[in-house]
C-alpha positions as CSV (number, residue, x, y, z in Angstrom):
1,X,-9.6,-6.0,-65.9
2,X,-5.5,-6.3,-65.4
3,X,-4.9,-8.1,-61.6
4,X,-3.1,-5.6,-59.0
5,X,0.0,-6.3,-57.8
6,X,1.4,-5.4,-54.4
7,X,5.1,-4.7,-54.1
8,X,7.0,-4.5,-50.5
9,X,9.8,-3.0,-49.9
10,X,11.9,-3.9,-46.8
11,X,14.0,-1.3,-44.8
12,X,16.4,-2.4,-42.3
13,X,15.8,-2.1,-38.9
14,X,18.2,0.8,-37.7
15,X,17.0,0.4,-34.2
16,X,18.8,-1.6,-31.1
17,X,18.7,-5.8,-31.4
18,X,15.5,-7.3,-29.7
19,X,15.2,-10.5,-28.2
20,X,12.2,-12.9,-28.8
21,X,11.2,-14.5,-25.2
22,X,8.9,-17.5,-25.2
23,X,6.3,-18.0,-23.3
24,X,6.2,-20.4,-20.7
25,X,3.5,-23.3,-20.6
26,X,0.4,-22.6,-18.9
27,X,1.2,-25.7,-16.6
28,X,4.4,-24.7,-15.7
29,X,3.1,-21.9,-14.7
30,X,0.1,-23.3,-12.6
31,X,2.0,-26.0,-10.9
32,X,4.9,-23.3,-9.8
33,X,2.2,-21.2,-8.4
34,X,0.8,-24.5,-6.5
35,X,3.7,-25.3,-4.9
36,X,4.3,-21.0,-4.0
37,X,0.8,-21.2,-2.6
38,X,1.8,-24.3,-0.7
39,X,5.0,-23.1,0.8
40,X,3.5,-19.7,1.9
41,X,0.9,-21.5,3.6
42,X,2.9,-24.4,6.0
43,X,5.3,-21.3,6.9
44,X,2.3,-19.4,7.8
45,X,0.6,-22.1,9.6
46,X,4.4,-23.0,11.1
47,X,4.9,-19.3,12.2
48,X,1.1,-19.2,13.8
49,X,2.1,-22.2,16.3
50,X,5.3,-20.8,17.2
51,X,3.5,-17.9,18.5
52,X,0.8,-19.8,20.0
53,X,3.7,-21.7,21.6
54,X,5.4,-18.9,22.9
55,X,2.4,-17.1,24.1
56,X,1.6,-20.1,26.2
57,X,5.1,-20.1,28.0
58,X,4.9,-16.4,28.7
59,X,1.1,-16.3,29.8
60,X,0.2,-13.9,27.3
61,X,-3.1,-14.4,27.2
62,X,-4.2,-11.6,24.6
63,X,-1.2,-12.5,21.9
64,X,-2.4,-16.6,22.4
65,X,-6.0,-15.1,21.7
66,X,-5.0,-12.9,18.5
67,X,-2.5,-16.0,17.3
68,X,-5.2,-18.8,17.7
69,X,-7.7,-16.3,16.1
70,X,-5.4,-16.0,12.9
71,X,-4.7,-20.2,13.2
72,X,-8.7,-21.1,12.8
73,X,-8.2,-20.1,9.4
74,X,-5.4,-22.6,8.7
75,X,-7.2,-26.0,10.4
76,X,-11.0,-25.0,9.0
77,X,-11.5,-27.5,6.9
């Protein structure tokens, strides 16, 4: 029995250019998101005791309760 043979014909792409992006490295990627997560939560933290501060100097006592309520969450440990 005679072997088949496959021909392939090439067309040229009429279309607009495309550019190939590469991917970036998986460690890249986890140590950026780190260092995000990381920066999110000392502002956070930061923000939290300047509104602990300042409800201390006004008196507020129901914004000192709310703030310290949201802080627990940052020194739980």
């Amino acid at each position: 029995m005679k072997k088949e043979k496959i021909v392939y014909r090439f067309y040229r792409y009429e279309g607009e250019k495309l550019q190939a992006k590469r991917e970036i490295p998986y460690e890249l990627r986890l140590f950026s998101r780190l260092i995000l997560d990381e920066l999110c939560f000392n502002w956070n933290k930061n923000r939290l005791e300047e509104d602990i501060n300042s409800s201390i100097e006004e008196g507020n006592k129901e914004e000192f309760l709310k703030a310290s309520e949201s802080y627990r969450h940052f020194i739980w440990e």
